[in-house]
GUMI-466537 format. One record per residue (C-alpha): residue in one letter; x, z, y. Coordinates in steps of 0.2 Angstrom, whole numbers, plus 5000, padded with zeros to 4 digits. Example, Ala and Ser with C-alpha at 12.3 -4.5 7.8 and 13.67 -1.06 7.14 Angstrom:
BEGIN
A506250394978S506850364995
***
This chain:
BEGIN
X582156995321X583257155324X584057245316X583457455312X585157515315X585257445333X583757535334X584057705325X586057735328X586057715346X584457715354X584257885358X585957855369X585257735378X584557805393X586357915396X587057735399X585757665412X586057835419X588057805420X588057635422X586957665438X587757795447X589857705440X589357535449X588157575461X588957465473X588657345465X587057345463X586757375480X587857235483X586757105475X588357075462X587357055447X585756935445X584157045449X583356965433X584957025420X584957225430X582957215426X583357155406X584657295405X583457405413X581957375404X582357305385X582857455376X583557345360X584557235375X585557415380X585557455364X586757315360X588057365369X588157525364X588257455347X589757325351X590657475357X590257615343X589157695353X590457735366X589657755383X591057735394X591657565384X589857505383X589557555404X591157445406X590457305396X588757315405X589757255422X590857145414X589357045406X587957065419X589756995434X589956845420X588056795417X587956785435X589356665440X588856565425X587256575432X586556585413X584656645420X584456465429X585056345417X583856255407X583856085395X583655985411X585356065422X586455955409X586955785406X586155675392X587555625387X588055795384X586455845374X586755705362X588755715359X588055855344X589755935349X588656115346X586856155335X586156295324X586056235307X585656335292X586056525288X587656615279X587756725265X587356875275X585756775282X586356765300X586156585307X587556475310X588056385327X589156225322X590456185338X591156015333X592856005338X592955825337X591455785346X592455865363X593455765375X594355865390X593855815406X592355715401X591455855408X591655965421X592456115414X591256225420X589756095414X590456125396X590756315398X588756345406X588256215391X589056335379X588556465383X586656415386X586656395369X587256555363X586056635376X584656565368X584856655353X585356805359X584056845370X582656775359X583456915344X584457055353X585257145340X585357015327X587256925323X587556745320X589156675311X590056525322X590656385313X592256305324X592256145314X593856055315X593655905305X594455735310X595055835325X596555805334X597555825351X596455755363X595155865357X595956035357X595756135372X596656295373X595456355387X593856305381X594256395362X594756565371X593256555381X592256525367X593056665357X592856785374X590856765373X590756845359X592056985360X591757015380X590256945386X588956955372X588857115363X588457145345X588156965343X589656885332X589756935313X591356815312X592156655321X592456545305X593956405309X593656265296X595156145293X596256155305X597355995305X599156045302X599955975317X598756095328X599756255318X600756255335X599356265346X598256395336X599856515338X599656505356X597856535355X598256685344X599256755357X597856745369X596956855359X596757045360X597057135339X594957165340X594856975344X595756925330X594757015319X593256915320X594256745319X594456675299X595456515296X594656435282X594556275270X593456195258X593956305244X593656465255X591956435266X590956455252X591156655251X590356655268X589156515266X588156435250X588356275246X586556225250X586856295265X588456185270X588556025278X589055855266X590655835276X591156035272X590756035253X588956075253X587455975250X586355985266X586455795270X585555835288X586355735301X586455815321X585055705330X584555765350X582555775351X582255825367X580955965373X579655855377X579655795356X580155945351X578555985341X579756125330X580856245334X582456145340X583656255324X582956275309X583256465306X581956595311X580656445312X579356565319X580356555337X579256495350X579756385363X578556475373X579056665373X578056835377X578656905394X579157075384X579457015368X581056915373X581956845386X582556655390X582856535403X581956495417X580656375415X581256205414X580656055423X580455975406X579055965395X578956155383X578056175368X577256335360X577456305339X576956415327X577556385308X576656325295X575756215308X575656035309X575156035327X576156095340X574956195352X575656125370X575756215386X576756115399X576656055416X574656005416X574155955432X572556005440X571455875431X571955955415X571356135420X569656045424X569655975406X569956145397X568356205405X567256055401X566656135384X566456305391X565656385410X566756435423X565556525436X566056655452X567856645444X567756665427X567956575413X566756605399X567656555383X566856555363X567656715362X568056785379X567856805397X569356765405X569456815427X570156735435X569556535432X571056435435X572256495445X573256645446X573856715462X575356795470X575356855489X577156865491X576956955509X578656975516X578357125525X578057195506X578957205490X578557165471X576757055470X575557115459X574257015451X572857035435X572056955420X570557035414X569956985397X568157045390X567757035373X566056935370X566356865353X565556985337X567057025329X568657105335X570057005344X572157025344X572856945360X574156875365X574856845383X576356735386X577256645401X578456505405X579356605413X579856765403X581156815413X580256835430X578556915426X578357085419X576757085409X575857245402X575057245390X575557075383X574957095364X573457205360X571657215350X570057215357X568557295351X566757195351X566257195370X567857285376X568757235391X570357255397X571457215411X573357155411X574357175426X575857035430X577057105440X578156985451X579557045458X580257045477X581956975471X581156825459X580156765475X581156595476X580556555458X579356385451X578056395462X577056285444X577356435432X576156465418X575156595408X574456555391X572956685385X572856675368X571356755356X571156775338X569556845327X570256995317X569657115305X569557295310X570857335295X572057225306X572957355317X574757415323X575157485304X575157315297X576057185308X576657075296X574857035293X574456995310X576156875311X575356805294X573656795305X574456705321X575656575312X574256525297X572656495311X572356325317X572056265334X570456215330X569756355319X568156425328X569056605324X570456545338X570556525359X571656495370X571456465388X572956425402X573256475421X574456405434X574956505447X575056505465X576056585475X575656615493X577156675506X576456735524X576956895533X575557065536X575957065553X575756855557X574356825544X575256665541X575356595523X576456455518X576956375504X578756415498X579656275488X580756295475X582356365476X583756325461X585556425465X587156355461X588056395452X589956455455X591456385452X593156475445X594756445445X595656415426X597356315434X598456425422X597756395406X597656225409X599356205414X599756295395X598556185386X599456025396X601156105391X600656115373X599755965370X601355875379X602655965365X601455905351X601155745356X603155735358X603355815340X602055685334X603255555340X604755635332X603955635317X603355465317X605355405320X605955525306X604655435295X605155265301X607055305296X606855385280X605955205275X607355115281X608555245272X607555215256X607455025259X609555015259X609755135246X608555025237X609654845240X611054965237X610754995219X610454815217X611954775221X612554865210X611654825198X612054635200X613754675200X613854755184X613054595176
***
């Protein structure tokens, strides 16, 4: 959930910085510099702008410049097209990075497990995308809201520190992901990797520093509880990093903000483009996950056993829902954005809350997306698909969903409703929900031709980090030299101990 002051402080500022940020990089724009999808997010999500004004104290110029930093980064990271499925298993499984529990100032808690990371196992742009999908997750599902990073150094050692990899880390959350970190906690950092932490340090810009805390056992307790802490850090939280993939994923794949739904509201928040894995919608305080993946057409004739589906519509026990089965986009290409509608009449005997969601968030714009309905009220949503998402899954999804709700139940009290929407049960008669695919038709005004358009993934791009990498090589060279050193200096001072030793026997023998 975000915070008020993202809201209060800044808010009324926002619209000065779409309007400078326009008119500073309107080449840009123009240009096709930044991803369509991140200009429409800043655009659109008033808390997402608000988040940069709040990284940069509500300095517009600093927080324009940030805008076109982020917006150039996400798109050569190409963050908007990542899902589960864009990355090895192998890396999935490592553990090397999780949410796990919350700190003392309630903000969850990514654990980045030092010792877990091998160079070069992975490309390094794999690990850098893999990353940073993870802190996009979060962010975009609760602008506004911080999360404490745990850099967990235990049982690491040279062959798992990369110089590189740690600035980039530390870079997301100065540079590229604003209002986002509270603090970078360092936990245990072996003594011999003193050297290397001091070229870090150097890397690193006095605001940078700032956020970053080297701390022990003794220490992380002021920032985390014990309950809170991992075994192995001195807590008592014996949980043990295990991968479930998507398709078992019945909860929330962190256990903070349980009420996350894999499944998001196009408006509400923002995430990743719909993956070619299984997805889940959960609610908390369920024992059964409501599931909304990639059903093929038998599966829409099922869901309309039980209820009529006549002239298009399907007559549901609390609603009418047009169209049937299938929601269509003409993507003309003699024409721009592609508009399509859901209409939703009210047939049950008691008013209804709705819920409209998709899976893909990021590509539709749906208004209204959450409302109520009166007895016998109808209401029609408009889905908006844009001319620059036209290459998008051609198997996206909508989920309708409807619950019975007393006329006291209004925009005053949402915690009620939320109460109301995690407590129902899939199977209550006071519950419906009903699913559509949709189609998406490409043709021309002028030909009358429609094809079908198959789905386009883009690549993403690679960067050049030949510098770094020669400085980490450098350093990790000198430490493993100094290792040696040490190893010899050890060795001698046994042998010096050992004849000083047979020495004072000697002596010792000779006195007698």
């Amino acid at each position: 959930m975000a915070h008020r002051e993202v809201e209060e402080t800044f808010m009324d500022q926002v619209d000065e910085l779409r309007k400078k940020f326009s008119n500073n990089f309107k080449d840009n724009i123009q240009k096709n510099v930044y991803d369509q999808r991140d200009l429409d997010r800043f655009q659109l999500e008033d808390l997402y702008a608000c988040c940069f004004l709040r990284h940069q104290q509500g300095s517009i110029d600093k927080a324009c410049d940030m805008v076109d930093v982020s917006l150039r980064w996400r798109k050569e990271l190409a963050l908007n097209d990542l899902t589960e499925a864009s990355f090895p298993l192998a890396m999935h499984e490592s553990g090397a990075i999780f949410y796990r529990n919350h700190a003392k100032n309630g903000n969850p808690i990514l654990h980045i497990m030092v010792a877990k990371h091998r160079k070069d196992t992975f490309p390094a742009l794999t690990v850098r995308q893999f990353i940073a999908w993870h802190i996009d997750k979060e962010f975009l599902a609760n602008p506004g809201k911080r999360i404490v990073v745990l850099i967990d150094m235990t049982d690491a050692g040279l062959t798992n520190v990369d110089i590189d990899l740690t600035k980039f880390e530390i870079s997301c959350f100065t540079t590229y992901y604003p209002a986002l970190l509270a603090y970078l906690l360092i936990f245990e950092m072996p003594w011999v990797l003193n050297a290397i932490w001091n070229v870090i340090k150097k890397l690193l810009n006095a605001e940078q520093q700032k956020f970053v805390l080297l701390v022990k056992k003794p220490q992380i307790t002021q920032y985390i509880d014990r309950d809170q802490l991992l075994v192995h850090l001195g807590g008592s939280d014996t949980y043990k990093y295990s991968y479930v993939p998507v398709s078992e994923n019945v909860c929330s794949t962190h256990n903070h903000d349980s009420d996350n739904e894999s499944l998001v509201s196009s408006t509400e928040q923002s995430s990743t483009s719909s993956s070619v894995l299984r997805k889940r919608v959960t609610f908390s305080g369920l024992r059964k996950s409501l599931t909304f993946d990639g059903f093929a057409a038998a599966e829409l004739e099922d869901q309309s056993l039980s209820h009529k589906t006549v002239n298009n519509v399907h007559h549901g026990s609390l609603a009418d829902i047009r169209p049937a089965n299938h929601l269509t986009f003409n993507m003309d290409l003699d024409k721009g954005d592609s508009l399509s509608h859901i209409q939703i009449s009210n047939t049950s005997k008691q008013r209804l809350s709705f819920k409209v969601k998709t899976t893909s968030p990021d590509v539709y714009r749906v208004k209204p997306h959450t409302g109520f309905l009166a007895v016998g009220e109808q209401i029609d949503i408009s889905i908006l698909l844009p001319n620059g998402h036209r290459s998008g899954d051609t198997k996206d999804k909508f989920l309708v969903m409807l619950l019975m709700v007393r006329d006291d139940v209004n925009e005053n009290n949402l915690d009620l409703l939320s109460s109301m929407w995690k407590s129902v049960s899939r199977d209550s008669k006071e519950y419906m929900e009903y699913r559509l695919i949709c189609d998406k038709v490409y043709g021309s005004a002028s030909t009358g031709t429609i094809v079908t358009k198959p789905v386009i993934k883009s690549m993403t791009t690679q960067f050049s980090n030949s510098s770094l990498e020669q400085k980490v090589e450098m350093v990790a060279v000198q430490q493993q030299e100094l290792a040696n050193q040490l190893k010899k200096i050890v060795l001698l001072l046994k042998l010096l101990i050992i004849c000083i030793a047979m020495v004072i026997i000697c002596v010792l023998f000779r006195g007698f």
